[in-house]
NUFI-591923 format. One record per atom (N, C-alpha, C, O): residue in one letter; x, y, z. Coordinates in steps of 0.2 Angstrom, whole numbers, plus 5000, padded with zeros to 4 digits. Atoms other than C-alpha are relative to their C-alpha. Layout:
<pts>
AXYZ/...
</pts>
This chain:
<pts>
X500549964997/X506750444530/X500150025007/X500050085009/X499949964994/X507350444547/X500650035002/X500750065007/X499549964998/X508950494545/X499850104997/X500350144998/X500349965003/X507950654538/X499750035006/X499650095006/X500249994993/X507150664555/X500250005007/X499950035012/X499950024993/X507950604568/X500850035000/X501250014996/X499449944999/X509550744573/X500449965004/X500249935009/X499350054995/X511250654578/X499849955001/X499549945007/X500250064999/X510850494577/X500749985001/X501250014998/X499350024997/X512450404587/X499849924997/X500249884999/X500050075000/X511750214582/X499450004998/X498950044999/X500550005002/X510750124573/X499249995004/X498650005002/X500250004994/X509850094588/X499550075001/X498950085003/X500349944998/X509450274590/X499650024995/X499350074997/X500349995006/X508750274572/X499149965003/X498549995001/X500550034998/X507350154580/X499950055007/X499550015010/X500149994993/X507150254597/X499650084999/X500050134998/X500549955001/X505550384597/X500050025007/X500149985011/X500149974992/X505250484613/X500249965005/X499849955010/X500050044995/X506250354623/X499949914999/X500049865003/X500650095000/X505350194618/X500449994992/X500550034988/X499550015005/X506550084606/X499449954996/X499149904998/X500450065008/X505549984589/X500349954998/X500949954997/X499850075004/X505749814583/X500450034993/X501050024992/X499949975006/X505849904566/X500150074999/X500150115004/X499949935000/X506350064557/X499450014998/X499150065000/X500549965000/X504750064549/X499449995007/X498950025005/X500349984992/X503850054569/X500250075001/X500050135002/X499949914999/X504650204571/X499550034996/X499050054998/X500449955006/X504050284555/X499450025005/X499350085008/X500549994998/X502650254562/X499650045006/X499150075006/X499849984994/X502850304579/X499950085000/X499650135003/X500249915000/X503250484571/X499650034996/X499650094995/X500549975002/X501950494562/X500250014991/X499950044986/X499849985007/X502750494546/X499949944994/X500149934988/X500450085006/X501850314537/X499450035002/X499350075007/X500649974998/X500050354536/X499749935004/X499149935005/X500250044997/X499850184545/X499249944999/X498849974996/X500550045004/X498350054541/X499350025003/X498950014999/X500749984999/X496850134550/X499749994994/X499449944993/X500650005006/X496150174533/X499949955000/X499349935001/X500250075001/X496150014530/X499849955002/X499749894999/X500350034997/X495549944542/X499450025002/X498949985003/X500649995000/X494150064543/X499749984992/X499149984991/X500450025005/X493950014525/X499549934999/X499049914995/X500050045002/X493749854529/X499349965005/X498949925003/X500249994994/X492749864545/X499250024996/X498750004996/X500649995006/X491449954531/X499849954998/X499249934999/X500350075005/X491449804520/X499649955002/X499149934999/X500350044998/X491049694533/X499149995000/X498849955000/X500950004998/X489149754535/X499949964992/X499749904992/X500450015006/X488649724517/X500349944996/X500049924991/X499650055003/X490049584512/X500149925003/X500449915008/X499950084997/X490149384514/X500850035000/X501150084997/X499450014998/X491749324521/X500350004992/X500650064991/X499850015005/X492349284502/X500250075000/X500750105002/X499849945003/X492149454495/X500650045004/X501250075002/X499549964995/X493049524512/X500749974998/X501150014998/X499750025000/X494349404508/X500550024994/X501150014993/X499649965004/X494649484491/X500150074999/X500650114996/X499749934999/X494449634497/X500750035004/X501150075004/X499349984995/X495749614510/X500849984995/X501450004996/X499349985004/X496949544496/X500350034995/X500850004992/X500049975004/X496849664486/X500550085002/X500950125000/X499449964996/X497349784500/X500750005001/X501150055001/X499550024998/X498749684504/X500450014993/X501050024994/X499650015006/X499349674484/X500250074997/X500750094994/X500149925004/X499049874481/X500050045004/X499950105002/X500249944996/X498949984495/X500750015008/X500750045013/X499349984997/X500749964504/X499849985007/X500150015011/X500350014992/X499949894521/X500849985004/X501249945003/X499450014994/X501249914535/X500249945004/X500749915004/X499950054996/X500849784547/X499149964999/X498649975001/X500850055003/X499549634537/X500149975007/X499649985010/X500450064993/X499749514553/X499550035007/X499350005012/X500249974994/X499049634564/X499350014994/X498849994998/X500450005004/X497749654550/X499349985002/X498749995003/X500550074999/X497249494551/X499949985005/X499349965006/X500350024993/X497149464567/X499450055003/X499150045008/X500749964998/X495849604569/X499349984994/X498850004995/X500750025007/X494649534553/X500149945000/X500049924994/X499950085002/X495049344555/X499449985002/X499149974996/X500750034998/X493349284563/X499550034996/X499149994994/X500450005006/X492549384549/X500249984994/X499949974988/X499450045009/X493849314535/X499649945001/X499349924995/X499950075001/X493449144539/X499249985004/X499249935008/X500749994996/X491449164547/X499649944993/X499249894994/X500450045005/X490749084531/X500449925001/X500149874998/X499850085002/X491748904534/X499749985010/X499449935012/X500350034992/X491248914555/X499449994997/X499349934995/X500750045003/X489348924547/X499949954998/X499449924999/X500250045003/X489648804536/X499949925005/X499549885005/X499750064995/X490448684551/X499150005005/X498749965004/X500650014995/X488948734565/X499349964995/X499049924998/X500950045003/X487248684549/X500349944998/X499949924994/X499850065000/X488348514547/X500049975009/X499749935011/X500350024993/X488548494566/X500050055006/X500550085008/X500649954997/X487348604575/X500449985009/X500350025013/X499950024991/X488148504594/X500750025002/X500950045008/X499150014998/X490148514590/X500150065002/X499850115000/X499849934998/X491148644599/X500450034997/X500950014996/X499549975005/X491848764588/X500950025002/X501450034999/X499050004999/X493448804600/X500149964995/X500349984990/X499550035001/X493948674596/X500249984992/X500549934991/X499850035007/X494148674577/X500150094998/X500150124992/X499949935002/X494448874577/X500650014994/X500750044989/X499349995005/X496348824571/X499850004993/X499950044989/X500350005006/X495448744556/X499850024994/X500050004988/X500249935005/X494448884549/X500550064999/X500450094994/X499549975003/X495848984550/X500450004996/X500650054993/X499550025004/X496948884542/X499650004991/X499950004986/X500350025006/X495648864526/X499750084997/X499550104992/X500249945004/X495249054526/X500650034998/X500650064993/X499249995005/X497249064523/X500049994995/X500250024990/X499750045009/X497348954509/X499450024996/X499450004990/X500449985002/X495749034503/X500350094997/X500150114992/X499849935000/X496549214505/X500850004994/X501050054991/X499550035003/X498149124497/X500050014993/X500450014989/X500150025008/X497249094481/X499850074997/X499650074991/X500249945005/X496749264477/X500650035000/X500650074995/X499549975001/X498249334481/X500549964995/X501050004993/X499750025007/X499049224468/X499850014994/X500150004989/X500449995008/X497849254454/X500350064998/X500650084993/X499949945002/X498149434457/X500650045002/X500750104998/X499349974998/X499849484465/X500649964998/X501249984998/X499150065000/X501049304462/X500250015005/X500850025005/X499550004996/X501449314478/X499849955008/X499449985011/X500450044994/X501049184495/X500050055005/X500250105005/X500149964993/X500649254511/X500550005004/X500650065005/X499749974998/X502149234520/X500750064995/X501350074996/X499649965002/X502849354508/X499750065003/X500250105006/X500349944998/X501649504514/X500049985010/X499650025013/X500249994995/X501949434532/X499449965004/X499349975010/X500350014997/X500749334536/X500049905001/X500349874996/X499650065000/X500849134541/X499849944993/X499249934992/X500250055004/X500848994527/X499449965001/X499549955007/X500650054998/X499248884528/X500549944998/X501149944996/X499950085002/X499348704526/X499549984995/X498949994995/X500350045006/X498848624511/X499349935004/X499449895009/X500550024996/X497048544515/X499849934995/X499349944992/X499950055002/X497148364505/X499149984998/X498949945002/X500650055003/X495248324497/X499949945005/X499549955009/X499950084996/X495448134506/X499850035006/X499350025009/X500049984994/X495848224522/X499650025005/X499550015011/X500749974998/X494448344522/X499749955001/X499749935007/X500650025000/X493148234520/X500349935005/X499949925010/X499650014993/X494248114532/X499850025009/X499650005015/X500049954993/X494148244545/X499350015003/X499250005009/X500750004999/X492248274543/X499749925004/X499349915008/X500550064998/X491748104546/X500349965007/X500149925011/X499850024994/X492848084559/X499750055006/X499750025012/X500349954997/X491948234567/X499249965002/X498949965007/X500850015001/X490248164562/X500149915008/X499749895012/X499950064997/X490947984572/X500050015008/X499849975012/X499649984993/X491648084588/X499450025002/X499249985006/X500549975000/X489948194588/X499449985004/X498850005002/X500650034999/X488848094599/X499749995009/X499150025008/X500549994993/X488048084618/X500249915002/X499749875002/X500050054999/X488847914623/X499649965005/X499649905004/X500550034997/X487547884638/X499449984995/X499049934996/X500750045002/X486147894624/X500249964996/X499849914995/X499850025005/X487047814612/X500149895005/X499949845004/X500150074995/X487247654626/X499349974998/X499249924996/X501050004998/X485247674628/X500049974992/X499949914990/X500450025009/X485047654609/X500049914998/X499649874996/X500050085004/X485847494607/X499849935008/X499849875009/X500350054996/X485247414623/X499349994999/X498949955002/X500850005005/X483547454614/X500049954997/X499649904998/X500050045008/X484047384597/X500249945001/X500049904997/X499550075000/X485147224603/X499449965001/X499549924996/X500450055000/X483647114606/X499550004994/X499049974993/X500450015005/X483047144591/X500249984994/X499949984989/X499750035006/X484347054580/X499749935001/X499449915006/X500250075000/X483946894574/X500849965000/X501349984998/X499550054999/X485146754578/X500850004998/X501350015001/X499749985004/X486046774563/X500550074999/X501150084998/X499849944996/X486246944567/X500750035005/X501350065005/X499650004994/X486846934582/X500649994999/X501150035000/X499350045001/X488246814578/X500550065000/X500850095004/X499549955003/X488946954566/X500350075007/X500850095008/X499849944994/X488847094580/X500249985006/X500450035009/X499650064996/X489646964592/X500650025000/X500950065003/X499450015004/X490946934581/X500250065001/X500650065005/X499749945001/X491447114578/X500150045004/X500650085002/X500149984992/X491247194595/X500649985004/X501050015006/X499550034997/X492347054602/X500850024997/X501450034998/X499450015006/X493447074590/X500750065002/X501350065001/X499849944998/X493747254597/X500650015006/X500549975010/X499749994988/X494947294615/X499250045002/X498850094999/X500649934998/X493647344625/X500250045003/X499850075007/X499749954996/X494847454633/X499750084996/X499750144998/X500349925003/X494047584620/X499350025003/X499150075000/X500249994999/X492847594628/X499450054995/X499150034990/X500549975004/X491547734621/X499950004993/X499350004990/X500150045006/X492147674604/X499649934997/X499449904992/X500550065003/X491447524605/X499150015000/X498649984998/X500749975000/X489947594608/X499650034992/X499250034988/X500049975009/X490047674592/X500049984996/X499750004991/X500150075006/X490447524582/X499349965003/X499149924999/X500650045000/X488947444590/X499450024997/X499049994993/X500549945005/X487947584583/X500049984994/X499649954992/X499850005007/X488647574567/X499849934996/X499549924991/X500350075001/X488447384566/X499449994999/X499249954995/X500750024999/X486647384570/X499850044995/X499350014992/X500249985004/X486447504558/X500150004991/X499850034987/X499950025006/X487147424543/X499649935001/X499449914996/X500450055002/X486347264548/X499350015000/X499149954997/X500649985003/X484647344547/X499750014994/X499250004991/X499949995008/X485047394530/X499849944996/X499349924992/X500050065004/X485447224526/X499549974998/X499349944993/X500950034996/X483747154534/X499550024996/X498949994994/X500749975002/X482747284525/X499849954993/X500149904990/X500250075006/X481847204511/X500250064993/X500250044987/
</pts>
């Protein structure tokens, strides 16, 4: 196409070189002269969906784009619809913990709206993501998840109140009690500092269990 456009090309170099300005690619140029219709539509198509569309639907909608509609440049796609691709797993993360900070698990969600975008584009194309360009997810292990959660749910906490609480509850074990939460406390480095605060917690809390009638 651009030997069709582009007069006296001396190198392949100048095949890539639009008013000056030299491309990664030949099809950047294309693009450059106007000769790919380039992804707007599709991005306004997709930009539409979002009003009336959970994250899901958008994410079959976008790879259905990606299997049938010849999209130029998917990673720039995605990086402009990713926060809406993967909005339904933030959700789910903040009405589980309402306190934790989502920076810091952004990687996460993206990696799960990949392998999520992954699986319909195999039902429907046979083909992974980085075939269309875009990066592999990581395989998210069952165990791991729910690992991960409760490792969240453990980290999750206000360690000044979380002090208070059990400088409440400690006088209220019985002898016996006590012993055990001795025992298991010591048993720790206390060089952990704020973790043992957190197994102290957790101790009082299964020993109340036990206690109950």
């Amino acid at each position: 196409m651009l030997l069709n456009v582009v007069k006296g090309p001396t190198s392949f170099k100048t095949l890539k070189s639009v008013n000056g300005i030299l491309y990664p690619t030949y099809q950047a140029a294309c693009l450059a002269l106007g000769l790919l219709e380039g992804d707007n539509h599709w991005s306004d198509t997709l930009t539409d969906a979002r009003i009336s569309s959970n994250a899901s639907k958008l994410r079959e909608l976008f790879a259905i784009i990606l299997v049938f509609c010849n999209v130029s440049n998917p990673s720039e796609l995605w990086d402009k619809f990713q926060d809406h691709l993967m909005e339904d797993y933030v959700r789910d993360f903040q009405r589980h913990y309402p306190d934790a900070d989502i920076n810091a698990h952004l990687e996460n969600f993206s990696n799960r709206a990949l392998l999520a975008l992954q699986d319909v584009l195999l039902s429907i194309g046979g083909n992974t993501l980085p075939h269309y360009g875009l990066p592999s997810p990581q395989a998210i292990d069952g165990i791991v998840e729910n690992l991960n959660r409760e490792y969240i749910e453990h980290t999750n906490f206000d360690p000044v109140e979380l002090q208070h609480w059990i400088n409440q509850n400690e006088p209220r074990l019985n002898s016996e009690q006590n012993q055990i939460y001795r025992l298991l406390t010591d048993s720790v480095n206390t060089k952990a500092g704020v973790h043992i605060a957190y197994l102290g917690s957790a101790i009082f809390f299964r020993l109340k269990i036990s206690a109950s009638p």
